[in-house]
FIRO-880633 format. One line per field, with one value per residue: residue number from 1; residue in three letters; x, y, z of N, C-alpha, C in turn. Coordinates in nm, 3 decimals. Layout:
REM residues N
i: c(NUM,...)
aa: c(ala,...)
n_xx: c(X,...)
n_yy: c(Y,...)
n_zz: c(Z,...)
ca_xx: c(X,...)
ca_yy: c(Y,...)
ca_zz: c(Z,...)
c_xx: c(X,...)
c_yy: c(Y,...)
c_zz: c(Z,...)
REM end
This chain:
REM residues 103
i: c(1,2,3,4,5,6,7,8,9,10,11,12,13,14,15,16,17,18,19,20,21,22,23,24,25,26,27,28,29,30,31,32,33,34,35,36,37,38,39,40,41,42,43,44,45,46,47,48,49,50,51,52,53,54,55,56,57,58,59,60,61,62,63,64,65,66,67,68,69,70,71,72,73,74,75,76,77,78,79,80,81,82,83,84,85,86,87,88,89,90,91,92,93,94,95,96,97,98,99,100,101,102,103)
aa: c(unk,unk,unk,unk,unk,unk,unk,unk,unk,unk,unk,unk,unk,unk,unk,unk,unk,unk,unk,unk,unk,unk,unk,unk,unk,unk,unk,unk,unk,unk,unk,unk,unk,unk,unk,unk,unk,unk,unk,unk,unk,unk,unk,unk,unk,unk,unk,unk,unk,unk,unk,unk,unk,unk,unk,unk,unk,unk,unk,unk,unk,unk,unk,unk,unk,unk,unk,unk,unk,unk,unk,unk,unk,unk,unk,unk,unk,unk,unk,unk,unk,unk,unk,unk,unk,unk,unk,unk,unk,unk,unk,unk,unk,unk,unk,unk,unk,unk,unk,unk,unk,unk,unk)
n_xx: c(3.893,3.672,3.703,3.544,3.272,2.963,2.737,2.882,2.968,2.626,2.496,2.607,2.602,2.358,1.984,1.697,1.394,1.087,1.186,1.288,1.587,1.753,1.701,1.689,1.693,2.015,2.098,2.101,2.405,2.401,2.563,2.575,2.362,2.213,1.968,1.766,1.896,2.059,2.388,2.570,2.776,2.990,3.008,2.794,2.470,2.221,1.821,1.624,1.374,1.180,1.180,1.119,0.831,0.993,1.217,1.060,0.985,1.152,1.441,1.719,1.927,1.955,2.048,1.928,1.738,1.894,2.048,1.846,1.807,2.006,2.055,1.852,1.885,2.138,2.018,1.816,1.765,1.623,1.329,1.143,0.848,0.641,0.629,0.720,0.748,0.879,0.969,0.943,0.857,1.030,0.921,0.738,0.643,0.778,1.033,1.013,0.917,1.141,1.322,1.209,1.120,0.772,0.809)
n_yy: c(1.745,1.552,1.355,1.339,1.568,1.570,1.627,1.551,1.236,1.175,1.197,0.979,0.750,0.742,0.645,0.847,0.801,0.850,1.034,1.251,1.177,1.254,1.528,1.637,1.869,1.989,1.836,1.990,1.969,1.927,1.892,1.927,2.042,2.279,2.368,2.583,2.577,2.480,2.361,2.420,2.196,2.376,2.592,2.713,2.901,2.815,2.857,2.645,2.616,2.396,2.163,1.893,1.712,1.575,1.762,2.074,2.192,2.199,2.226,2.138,1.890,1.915,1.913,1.732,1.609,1.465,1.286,1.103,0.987,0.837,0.711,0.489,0.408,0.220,0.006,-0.070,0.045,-0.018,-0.145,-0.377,-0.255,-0.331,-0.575,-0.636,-0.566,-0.310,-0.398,-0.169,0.092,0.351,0.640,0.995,1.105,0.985,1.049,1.326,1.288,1.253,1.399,1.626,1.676,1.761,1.998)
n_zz: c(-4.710,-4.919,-5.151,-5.400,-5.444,-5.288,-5.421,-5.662,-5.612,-5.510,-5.756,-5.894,-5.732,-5.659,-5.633,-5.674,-5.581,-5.793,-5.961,-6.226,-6.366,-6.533,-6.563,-6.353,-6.072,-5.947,-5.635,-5.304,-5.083,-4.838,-4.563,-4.247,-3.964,-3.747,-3.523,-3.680,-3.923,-4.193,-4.319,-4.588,-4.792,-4.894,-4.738,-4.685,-4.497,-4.454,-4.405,-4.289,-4.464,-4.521,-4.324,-4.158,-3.970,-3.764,-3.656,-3.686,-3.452,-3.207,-3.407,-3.528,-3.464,-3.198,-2.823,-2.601,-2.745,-2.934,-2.712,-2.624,-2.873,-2.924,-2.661,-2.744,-2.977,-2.857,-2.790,-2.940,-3.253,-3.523,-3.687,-3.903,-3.936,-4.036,-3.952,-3.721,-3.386,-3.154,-2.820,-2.657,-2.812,-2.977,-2.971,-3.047,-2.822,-2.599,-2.656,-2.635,-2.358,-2.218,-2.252,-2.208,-1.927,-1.783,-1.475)
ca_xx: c(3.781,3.680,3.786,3.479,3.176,2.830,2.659,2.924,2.871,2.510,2.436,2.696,2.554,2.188,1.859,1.615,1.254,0.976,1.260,1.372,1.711,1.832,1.653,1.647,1.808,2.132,2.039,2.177,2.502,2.394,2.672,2.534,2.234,2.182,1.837,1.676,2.008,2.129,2.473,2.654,2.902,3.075,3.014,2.712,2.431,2.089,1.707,1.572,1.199,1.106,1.208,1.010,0.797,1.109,1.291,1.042,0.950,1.264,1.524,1.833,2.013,1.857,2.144,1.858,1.661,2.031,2.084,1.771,1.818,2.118,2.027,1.775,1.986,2.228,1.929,1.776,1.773,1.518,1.244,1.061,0.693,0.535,0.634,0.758,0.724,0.971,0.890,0.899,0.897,1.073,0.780,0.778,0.587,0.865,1.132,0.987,0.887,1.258,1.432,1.158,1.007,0.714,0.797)
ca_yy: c(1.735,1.407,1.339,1.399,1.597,1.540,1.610,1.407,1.103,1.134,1.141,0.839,0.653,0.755,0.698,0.951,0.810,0.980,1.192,1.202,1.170,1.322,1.642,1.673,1.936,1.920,1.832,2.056,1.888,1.948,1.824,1.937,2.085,2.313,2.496,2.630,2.637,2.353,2.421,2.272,2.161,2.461,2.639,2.826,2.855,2.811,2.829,2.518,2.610,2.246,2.098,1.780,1.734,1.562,1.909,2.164,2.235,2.217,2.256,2.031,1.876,1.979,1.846,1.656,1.482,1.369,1.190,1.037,0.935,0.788,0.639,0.437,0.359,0.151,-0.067,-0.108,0.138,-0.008,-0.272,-0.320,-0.237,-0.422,-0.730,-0.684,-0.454,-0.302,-0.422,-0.047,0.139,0.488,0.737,1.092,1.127,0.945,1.086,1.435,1.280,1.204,1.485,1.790,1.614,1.843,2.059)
ca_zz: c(-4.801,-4.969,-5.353,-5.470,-5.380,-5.194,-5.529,-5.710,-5.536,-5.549,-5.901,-5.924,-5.671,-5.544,-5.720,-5.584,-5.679,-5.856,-5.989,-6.369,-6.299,-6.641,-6.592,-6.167,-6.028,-5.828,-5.492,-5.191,-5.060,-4.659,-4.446,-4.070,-3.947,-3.591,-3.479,-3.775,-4.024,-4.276,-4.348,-4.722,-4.852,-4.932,-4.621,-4.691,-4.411,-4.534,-4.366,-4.342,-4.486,-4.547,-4.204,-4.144,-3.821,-3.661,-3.623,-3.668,-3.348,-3.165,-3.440,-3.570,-3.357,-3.032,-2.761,-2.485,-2.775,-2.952,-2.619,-2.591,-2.952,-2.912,-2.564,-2.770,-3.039,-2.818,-2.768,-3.093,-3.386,-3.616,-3.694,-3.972,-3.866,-4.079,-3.962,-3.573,-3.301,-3.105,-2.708,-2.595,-2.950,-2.944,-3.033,-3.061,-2.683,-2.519,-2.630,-2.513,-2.200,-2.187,-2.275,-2.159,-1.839,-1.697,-1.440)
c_xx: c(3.791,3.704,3.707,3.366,3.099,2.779,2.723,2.864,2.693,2.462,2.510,2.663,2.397,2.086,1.777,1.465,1.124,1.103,1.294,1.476,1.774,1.796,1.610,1.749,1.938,2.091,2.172,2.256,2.504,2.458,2.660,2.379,2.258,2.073,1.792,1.744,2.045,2.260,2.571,2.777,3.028,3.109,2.860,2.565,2.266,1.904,1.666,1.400,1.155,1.183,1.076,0.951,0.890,1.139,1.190,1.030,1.102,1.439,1.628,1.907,2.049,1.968,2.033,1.806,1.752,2.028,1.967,1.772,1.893,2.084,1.933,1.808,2.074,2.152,1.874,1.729,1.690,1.439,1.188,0.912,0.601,0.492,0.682,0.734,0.828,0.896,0.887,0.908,0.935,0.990,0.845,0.754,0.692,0.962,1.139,0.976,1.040,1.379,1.331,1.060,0.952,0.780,0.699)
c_yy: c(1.603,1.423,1.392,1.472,1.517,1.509,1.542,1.306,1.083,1.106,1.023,0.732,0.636,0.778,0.729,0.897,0.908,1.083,1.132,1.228,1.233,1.509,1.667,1.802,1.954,1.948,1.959,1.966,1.972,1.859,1.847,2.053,2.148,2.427,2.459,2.617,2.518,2.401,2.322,2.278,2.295,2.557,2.735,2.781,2.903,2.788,2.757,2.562,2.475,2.158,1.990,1.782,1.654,1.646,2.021,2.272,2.260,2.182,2.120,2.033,1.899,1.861,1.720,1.535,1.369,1.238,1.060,0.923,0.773,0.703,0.492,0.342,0.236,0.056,-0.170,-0.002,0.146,-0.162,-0.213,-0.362,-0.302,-0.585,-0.763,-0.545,-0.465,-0.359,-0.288,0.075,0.285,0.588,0.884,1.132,1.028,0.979,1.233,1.374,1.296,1.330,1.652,1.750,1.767,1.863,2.029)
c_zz: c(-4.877,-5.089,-5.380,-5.370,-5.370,-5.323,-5.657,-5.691,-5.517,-5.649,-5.963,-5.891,-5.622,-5.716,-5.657,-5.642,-5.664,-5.943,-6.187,-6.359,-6.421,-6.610,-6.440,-6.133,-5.932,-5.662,-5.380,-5.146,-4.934,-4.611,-4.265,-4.077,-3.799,-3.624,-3.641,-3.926,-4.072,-4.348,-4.498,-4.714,-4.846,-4.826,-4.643,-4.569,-4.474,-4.438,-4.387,-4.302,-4.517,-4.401,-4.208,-4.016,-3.719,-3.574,-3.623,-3.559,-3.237,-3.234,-3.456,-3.472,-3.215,-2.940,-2.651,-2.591,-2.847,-2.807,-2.585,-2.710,-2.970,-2.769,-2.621,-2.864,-3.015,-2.803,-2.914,-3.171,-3.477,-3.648,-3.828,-3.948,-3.972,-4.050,-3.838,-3.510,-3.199,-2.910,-2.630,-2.723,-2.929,-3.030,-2.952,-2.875,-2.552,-2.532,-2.579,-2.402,-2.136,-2.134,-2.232,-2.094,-1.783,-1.578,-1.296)
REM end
């Protein structure tokens, strides 16, 4: 276990904006994620009702779209779109194509 905690280290180091940081409440200290379940710090295993449209549909940490992730990754990781374009940009419809080819 590290020295300090998740929610240590955040209120030490992280400013969360929009937030009033005197009066926020202590953030969840999520250390892994699989399927449907966000698991903390402490060990406890929690429903992830606010999943973003990343994961909703096929869950945290889904093993085919990791690889595709990561396949993409080794390439290039990130641009900033306001000001370049990737020459094959990794979108949500390619990395399904990738990882749950039709049939």
């Amino acid at each position: 276990m590290k020295a300090s905690s998740l929610v240590e280290r955040d209120r030490a180091h992280l400013w969360h904006p929009y937030t009033q940081m005197a009066t926020a409440p202590l953030p969840l200290p999520i250390v892994r994620a699989e399927g449907v379940y966000l698991f903390t710090e402490d060990g406890r295993r929690l429903l992830d009702g606010t999943s973003s449209w990343w994961v909703n549909i096929h869950g945290h940490s889904h093993p085919r779209l990791n690889r595709a992730l990561a396949e993409q990754a080794q390439k290039l990781e990130h641009v900033m779109f306001a000001v370049a374009r990737m020459r094959r940009p990794l979108t949500w419809r390619s990395v399904c194509s990738k990882s749950f080819p039709r049939a």
